[in-house]
PyMOL Python script that loads the backbone (N, CA, C, O; Angstrom):
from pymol import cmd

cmd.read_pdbstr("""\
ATOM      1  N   UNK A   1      -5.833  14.658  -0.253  1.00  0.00           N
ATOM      2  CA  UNK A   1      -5.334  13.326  -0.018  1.00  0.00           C
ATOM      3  C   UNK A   1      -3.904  13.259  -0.555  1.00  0.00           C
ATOM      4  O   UNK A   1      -3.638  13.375  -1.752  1.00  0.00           O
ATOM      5  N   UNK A   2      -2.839  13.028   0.587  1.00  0.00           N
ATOM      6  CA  UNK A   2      -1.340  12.747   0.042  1.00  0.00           C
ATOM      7  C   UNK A   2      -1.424  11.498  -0.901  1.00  0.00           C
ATOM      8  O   UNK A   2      -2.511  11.034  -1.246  1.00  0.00           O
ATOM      9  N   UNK A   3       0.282  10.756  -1.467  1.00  0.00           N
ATOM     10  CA  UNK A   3       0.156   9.871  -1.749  1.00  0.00           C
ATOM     11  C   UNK A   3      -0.002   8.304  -1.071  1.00  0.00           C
ATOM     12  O   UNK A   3      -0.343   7.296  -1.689  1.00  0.00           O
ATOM     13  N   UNK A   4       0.375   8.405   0.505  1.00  0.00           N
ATOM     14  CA  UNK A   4       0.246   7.790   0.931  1.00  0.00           C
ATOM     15  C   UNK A   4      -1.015   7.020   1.725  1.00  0.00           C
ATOM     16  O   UNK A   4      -0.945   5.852   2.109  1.00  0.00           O
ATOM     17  N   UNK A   5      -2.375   8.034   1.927  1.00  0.00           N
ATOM     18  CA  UNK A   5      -3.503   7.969   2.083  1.00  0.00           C
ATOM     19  C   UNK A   5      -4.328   7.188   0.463  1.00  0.00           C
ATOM     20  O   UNK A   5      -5.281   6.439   0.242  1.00  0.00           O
ATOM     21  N   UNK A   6      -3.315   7.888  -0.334  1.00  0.00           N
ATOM     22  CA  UNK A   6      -4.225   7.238  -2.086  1.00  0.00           C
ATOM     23  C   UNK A   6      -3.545   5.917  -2.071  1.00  0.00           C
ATOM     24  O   UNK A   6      -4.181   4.999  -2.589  1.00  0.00           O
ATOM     25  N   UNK A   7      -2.108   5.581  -1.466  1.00  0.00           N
ATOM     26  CA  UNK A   7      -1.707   4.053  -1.897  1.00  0.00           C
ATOM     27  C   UNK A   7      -2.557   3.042  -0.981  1.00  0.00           C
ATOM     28  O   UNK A   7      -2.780   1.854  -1.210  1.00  0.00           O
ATOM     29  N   UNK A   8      -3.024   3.911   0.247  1.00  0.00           N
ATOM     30  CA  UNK A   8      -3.855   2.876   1.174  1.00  0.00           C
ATOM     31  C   UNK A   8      -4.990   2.502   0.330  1.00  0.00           C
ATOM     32  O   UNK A   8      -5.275   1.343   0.027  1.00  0.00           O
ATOM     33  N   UNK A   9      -5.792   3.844  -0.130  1.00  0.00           N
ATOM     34  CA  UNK A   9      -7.472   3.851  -0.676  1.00  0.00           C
ATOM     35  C   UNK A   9      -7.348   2.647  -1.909  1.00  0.00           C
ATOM     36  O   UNK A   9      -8.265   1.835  -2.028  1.00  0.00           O
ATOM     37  N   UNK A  10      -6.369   2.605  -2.647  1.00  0.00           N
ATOM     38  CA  UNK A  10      -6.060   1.871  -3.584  1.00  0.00           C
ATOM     39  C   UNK A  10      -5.795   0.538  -3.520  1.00  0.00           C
ATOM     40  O   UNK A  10      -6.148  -0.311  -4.339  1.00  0.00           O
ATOM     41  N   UNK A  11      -5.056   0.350  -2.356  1.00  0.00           N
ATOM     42  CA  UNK A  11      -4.660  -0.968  -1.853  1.00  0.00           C
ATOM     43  C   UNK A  11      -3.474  -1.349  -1.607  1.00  0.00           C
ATOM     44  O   UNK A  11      -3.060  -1.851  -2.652  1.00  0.00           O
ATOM     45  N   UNK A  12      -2.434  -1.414  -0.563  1.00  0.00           N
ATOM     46  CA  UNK A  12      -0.817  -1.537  -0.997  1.00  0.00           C
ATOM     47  C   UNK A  12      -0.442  -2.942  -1.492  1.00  0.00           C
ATOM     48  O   UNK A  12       0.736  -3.297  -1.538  1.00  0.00           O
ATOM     49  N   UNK A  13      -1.615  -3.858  -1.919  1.00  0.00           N
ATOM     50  CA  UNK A  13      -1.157  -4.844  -2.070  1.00  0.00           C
ATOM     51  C   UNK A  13      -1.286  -4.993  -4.039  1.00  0.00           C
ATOM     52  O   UNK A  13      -0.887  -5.856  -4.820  1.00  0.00           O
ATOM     53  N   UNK A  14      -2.012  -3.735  -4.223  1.00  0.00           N
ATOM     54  CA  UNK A  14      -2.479  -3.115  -5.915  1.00  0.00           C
ATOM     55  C   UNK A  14      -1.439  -2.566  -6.000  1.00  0.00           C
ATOM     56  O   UNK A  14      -0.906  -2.985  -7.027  1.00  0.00           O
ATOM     57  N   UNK A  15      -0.755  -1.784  -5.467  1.00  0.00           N
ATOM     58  CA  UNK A  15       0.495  -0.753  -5.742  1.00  0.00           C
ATOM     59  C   UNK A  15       1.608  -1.573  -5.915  1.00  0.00           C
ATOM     60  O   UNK A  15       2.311  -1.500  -6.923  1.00  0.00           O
ATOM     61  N   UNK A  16       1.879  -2.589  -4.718  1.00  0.00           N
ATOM     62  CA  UNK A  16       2.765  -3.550  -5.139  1.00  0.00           C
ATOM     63  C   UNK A  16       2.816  -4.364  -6.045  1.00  0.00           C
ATOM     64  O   UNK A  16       3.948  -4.515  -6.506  1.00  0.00           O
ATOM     65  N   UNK A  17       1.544  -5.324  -6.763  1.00  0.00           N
ATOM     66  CA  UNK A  17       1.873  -6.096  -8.258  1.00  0.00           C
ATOM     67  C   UNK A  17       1.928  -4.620  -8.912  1.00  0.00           C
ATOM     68  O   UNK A  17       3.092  -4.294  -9.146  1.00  0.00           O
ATOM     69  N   UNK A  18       1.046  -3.720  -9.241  1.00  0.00           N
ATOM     70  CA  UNK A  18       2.014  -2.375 -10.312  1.00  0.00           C
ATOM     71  C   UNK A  18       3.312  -2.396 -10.411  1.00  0.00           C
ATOM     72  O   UNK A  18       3.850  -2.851 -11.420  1.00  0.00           O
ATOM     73  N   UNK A  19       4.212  -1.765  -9.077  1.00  0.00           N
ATOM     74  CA  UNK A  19       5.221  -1.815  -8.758  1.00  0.00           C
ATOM     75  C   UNK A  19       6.552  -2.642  -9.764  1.00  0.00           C
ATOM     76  O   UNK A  19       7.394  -2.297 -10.593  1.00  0.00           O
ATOM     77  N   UNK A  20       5.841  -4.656  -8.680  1.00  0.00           N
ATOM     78  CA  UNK A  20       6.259  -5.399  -9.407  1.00  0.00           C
ATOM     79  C   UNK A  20       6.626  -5.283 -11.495  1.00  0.00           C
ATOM     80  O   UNK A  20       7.684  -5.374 -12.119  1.00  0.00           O
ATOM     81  N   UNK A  21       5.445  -5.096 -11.878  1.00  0.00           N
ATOM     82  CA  UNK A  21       5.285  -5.236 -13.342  1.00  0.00           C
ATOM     83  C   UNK A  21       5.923  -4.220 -14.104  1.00  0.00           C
ATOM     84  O   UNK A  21       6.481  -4.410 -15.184  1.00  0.00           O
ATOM     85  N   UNK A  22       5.777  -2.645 -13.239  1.00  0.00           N
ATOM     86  CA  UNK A  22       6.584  -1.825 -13.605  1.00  0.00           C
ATOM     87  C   UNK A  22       8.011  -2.199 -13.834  1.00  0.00           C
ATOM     88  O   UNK A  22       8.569  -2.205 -14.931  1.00  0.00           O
ATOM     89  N   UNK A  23       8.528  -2.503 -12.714  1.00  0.00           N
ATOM     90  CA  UNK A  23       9.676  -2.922 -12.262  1.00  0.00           C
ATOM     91  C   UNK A  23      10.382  -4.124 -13.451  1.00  0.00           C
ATOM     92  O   UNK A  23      11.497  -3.860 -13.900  1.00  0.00           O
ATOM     93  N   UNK A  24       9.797  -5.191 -13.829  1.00  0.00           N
ATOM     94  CA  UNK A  24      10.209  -5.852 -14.923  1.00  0.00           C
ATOM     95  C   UNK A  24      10.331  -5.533 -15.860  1.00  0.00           C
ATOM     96  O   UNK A  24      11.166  -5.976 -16.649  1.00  0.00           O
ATOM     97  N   UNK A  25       9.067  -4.143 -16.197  1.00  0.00           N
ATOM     98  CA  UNK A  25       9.257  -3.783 -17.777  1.00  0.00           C
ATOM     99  C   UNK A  25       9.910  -2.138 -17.961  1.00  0.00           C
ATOM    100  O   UNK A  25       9.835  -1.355 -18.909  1.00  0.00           O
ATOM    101  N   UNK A  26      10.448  -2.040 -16.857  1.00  0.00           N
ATOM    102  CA  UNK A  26      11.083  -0.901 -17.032  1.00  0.00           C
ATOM    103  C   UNK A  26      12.579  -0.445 -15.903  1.00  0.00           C
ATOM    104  O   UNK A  26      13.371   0.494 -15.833  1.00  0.00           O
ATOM    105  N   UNK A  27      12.401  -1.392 -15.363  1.00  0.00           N
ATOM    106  CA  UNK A  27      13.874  -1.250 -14.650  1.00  0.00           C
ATOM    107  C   UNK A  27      13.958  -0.723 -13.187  1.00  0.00           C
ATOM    108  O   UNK A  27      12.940  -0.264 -12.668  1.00  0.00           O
ATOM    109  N   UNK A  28      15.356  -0.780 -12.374  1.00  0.00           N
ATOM    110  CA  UNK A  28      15.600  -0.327 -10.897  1.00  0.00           C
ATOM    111  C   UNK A  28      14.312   1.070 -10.499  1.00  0.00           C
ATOM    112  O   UNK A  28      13.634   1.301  -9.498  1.00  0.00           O
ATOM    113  N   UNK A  29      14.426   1.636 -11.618  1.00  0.00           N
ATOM    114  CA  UNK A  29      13.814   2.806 -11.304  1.00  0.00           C
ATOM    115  C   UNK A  29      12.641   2.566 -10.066  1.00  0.00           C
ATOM    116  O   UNK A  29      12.674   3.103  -8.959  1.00  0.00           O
ATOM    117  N   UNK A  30      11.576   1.590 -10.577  1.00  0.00           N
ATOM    118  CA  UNK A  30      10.435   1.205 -10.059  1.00  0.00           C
ATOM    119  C   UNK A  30      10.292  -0.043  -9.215  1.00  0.00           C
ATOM    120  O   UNK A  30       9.289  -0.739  -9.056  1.00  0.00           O
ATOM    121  N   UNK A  31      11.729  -0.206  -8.615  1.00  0.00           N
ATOM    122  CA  UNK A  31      11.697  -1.538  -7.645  1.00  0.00           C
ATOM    123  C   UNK A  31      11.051  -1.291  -6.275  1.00  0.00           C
ATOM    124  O   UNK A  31      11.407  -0.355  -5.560  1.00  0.00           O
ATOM    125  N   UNK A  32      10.092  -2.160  -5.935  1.00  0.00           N
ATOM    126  CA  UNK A  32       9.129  -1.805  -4.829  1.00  0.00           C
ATOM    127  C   UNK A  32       9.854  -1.868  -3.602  1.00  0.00           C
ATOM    128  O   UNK A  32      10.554  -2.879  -3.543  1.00  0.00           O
ATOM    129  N   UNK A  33       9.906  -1.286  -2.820  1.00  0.00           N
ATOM    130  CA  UNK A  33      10.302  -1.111  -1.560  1.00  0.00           C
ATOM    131  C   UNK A  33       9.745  -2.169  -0.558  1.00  0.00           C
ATOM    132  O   UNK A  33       8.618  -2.360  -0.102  1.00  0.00           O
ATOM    133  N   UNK A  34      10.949  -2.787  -0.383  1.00  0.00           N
ATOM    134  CA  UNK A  34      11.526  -3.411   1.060  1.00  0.00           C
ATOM    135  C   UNK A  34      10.131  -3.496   2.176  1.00  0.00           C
ATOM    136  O   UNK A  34       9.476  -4.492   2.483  1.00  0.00           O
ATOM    137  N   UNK A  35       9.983  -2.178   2.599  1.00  0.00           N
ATOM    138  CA  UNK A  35       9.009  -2.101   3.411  1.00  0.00           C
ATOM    139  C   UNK A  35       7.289  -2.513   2.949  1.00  0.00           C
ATOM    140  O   UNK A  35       6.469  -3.088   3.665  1.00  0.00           O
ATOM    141  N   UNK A  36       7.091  -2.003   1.516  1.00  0.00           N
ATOM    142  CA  UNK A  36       6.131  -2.197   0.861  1.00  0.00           C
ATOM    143  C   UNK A  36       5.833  -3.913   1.092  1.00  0.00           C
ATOM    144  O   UNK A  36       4.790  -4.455   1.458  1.00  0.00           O
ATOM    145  N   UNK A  37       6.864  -4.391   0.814  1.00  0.00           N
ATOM    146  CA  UNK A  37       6.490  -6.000   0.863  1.00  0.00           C
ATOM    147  C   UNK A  37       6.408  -6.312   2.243  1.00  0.00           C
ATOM    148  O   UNK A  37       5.542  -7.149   2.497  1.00  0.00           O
ATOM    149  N   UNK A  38       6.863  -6.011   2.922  1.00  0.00           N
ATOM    150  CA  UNK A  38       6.317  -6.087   4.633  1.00  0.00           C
ATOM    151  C   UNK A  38       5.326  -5.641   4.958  1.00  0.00           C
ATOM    152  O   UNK A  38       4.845  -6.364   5.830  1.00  0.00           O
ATOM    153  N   UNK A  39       4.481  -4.504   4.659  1.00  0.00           N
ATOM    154  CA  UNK A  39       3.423  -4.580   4.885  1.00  0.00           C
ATOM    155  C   UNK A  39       2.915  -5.573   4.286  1.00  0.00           C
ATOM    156  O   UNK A  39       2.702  -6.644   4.854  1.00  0.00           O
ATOM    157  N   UNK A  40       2.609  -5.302   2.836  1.00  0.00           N
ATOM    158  CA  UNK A  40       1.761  -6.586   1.701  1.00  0.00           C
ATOM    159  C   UNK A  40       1.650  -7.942   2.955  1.00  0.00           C
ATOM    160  O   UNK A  40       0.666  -8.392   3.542  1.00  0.00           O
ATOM    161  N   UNK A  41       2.948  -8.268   3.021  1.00  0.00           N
ATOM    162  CA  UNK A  41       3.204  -9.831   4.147  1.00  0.00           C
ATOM    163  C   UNK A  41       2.324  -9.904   5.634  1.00  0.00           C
ATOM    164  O   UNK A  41       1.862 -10.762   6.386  1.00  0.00           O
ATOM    165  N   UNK A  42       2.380  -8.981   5.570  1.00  0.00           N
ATOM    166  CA  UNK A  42       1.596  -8.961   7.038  1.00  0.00           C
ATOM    167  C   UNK A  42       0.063  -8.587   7.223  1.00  0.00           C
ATOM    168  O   UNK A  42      -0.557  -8.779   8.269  1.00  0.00           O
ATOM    169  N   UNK A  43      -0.385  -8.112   6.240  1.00  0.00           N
ATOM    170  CA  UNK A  43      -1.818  -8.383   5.763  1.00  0.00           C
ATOM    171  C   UNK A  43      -2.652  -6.891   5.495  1.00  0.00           C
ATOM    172  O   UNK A  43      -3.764  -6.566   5.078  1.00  0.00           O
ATOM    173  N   UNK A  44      -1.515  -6.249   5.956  1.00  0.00           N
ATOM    174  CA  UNK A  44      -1.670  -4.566   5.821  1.00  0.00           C
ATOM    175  C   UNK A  44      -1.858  -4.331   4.495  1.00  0.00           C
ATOM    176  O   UNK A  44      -0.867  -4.264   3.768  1.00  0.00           O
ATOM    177  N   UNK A  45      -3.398  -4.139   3.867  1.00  0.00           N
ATOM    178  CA  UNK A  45      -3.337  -4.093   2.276  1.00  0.00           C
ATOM    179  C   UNK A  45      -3.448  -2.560   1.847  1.00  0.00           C
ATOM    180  O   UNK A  45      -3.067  -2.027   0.805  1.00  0.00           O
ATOM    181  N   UNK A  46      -4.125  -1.974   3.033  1.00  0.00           N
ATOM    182  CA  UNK A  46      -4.765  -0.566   3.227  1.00  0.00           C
ATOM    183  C   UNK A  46      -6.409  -0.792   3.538  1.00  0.00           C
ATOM    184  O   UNK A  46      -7.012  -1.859   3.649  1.00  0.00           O
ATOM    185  N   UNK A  47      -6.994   0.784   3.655  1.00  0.00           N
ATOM    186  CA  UNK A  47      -8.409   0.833   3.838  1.00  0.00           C
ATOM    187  C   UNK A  47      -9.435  -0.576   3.626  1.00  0.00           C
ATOM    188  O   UNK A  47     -10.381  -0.838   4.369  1.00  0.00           O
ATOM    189  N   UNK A  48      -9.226  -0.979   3.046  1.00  0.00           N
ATOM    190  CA  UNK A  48      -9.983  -2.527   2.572  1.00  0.00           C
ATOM    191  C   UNK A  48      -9.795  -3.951   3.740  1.00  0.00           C
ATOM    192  O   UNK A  48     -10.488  -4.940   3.977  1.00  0.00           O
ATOM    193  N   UNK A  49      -8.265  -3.336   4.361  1.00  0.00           N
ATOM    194  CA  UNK A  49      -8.176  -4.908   5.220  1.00  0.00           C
ATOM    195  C   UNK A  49      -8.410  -3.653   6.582  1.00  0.00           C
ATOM    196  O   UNK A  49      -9.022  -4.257   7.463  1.00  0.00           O
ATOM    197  N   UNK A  50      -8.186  -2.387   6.979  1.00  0.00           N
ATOM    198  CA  UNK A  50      -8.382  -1.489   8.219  1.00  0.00           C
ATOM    199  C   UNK A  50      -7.349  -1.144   8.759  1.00  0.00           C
ATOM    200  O   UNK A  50      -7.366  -0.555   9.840  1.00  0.00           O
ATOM    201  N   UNK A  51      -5.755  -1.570   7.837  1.00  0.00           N
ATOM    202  CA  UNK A  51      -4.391  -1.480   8.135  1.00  0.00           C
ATOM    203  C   UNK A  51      -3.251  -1.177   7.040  1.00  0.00           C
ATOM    204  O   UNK A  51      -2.621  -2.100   6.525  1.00  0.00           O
ATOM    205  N   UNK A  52      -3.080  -0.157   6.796  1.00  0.00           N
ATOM    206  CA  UNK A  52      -1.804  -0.120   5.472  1.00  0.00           C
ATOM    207  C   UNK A  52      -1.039   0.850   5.924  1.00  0.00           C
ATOM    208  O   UNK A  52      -0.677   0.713   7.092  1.00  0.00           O
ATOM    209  N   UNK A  53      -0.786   1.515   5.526  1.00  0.00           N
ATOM    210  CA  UNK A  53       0.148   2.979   6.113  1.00  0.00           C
ATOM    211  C   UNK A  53      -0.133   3.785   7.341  1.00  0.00           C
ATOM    212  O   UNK A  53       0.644   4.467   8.009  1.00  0.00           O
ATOM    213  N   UNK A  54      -1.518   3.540   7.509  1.00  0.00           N
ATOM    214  CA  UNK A  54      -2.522   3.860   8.621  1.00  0.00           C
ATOM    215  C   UNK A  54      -3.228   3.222   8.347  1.00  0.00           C
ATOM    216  O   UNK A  54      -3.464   2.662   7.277  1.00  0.00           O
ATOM    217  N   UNK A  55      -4.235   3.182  10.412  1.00  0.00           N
ATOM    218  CA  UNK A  55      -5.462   2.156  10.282  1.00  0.00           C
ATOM    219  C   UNK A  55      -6.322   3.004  10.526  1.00  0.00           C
ATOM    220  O   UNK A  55      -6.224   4.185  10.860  1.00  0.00           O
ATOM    221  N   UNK A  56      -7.589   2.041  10.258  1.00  0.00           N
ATOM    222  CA  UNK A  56      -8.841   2.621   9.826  1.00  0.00           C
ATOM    223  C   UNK A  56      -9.563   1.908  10.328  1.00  0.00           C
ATOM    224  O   UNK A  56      -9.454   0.696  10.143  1.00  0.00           O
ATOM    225  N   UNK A  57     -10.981   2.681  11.494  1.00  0.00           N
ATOM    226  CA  UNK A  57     -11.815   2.110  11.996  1.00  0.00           C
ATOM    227  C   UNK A  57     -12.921   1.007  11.049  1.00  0.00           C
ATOM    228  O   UNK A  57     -12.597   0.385  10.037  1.00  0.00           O
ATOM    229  N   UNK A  58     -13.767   1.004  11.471  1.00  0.00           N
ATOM    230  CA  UNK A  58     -14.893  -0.101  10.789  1.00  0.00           C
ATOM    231  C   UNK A  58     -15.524   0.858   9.856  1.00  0.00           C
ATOM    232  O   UNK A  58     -15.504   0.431   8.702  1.00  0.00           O
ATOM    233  N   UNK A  59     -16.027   1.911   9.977  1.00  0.00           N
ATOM    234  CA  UNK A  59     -16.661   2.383   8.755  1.00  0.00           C
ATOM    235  C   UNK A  59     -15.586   3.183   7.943  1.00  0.00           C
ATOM    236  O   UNK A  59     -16.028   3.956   7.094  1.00  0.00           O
ATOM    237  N   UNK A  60     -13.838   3.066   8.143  1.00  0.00           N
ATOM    238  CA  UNK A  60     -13.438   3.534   7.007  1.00  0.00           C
ATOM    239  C   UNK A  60     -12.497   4.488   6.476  1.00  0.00           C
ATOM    240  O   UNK A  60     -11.922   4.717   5.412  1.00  0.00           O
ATOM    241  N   UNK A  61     -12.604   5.150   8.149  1.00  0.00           N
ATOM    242  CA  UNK A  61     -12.142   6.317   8.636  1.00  0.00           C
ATOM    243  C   UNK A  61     -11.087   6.392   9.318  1.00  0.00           C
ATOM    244  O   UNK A  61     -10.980   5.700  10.330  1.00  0.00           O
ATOM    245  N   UNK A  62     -10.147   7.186   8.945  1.00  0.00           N
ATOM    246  CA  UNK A  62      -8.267   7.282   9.362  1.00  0.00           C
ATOM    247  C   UNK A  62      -8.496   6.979  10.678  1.00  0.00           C
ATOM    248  O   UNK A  62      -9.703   6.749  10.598  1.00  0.00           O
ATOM    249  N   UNK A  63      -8.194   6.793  11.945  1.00  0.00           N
ATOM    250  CA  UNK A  63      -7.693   6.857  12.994  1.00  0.00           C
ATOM    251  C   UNK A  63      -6.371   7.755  12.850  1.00  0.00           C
ATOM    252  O   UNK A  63      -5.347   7.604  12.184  1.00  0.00           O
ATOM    253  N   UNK A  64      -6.858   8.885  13.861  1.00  0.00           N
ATOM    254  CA  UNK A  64      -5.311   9.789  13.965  1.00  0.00           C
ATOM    255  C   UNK A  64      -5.017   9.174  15.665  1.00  0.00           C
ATOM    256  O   UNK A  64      -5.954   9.166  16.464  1.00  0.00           O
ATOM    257  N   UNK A  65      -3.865   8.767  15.998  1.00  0.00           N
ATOM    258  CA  UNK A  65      -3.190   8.663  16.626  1.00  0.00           C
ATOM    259  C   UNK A  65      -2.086   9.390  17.727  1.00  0.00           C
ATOM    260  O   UNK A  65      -1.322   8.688  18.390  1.00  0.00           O
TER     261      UNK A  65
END
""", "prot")
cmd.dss("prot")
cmd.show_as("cartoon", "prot")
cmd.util.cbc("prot")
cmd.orient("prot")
């Protein structure tokens, strides 16, 4: 599993408040990406909503494209 399959499994909308909190208590380093909040906005959370970096059928499973 890359990191981008683990930020889905996790949630991109979990990665983003991290992100966020990182980001206050430690600086530019950890400012969440632009795109990150566009997904978050659009409801793309990952595996949990069936849409984050990739979507995912009903039981769960990547759709390759």
């Amino acid at each position: 599993m890359g990191p981008l399959e683990l930020a889905d499994l996790v949630g991109l909308d979990t990665r983003l408040s991290n992100l966020e909190y990182l980001h206050s208590m430690l600086g530019e380093k950890y400012r969440p990406s632009p795109l990150l909040y566009k997904l978050v906005a659009a409801g793309h959370h990952g595996k949990k909503s069936g849409r984050g970096i990739y979507t995912y059928d009903e039981d769960g499973e990547k759709i390759v494209h």
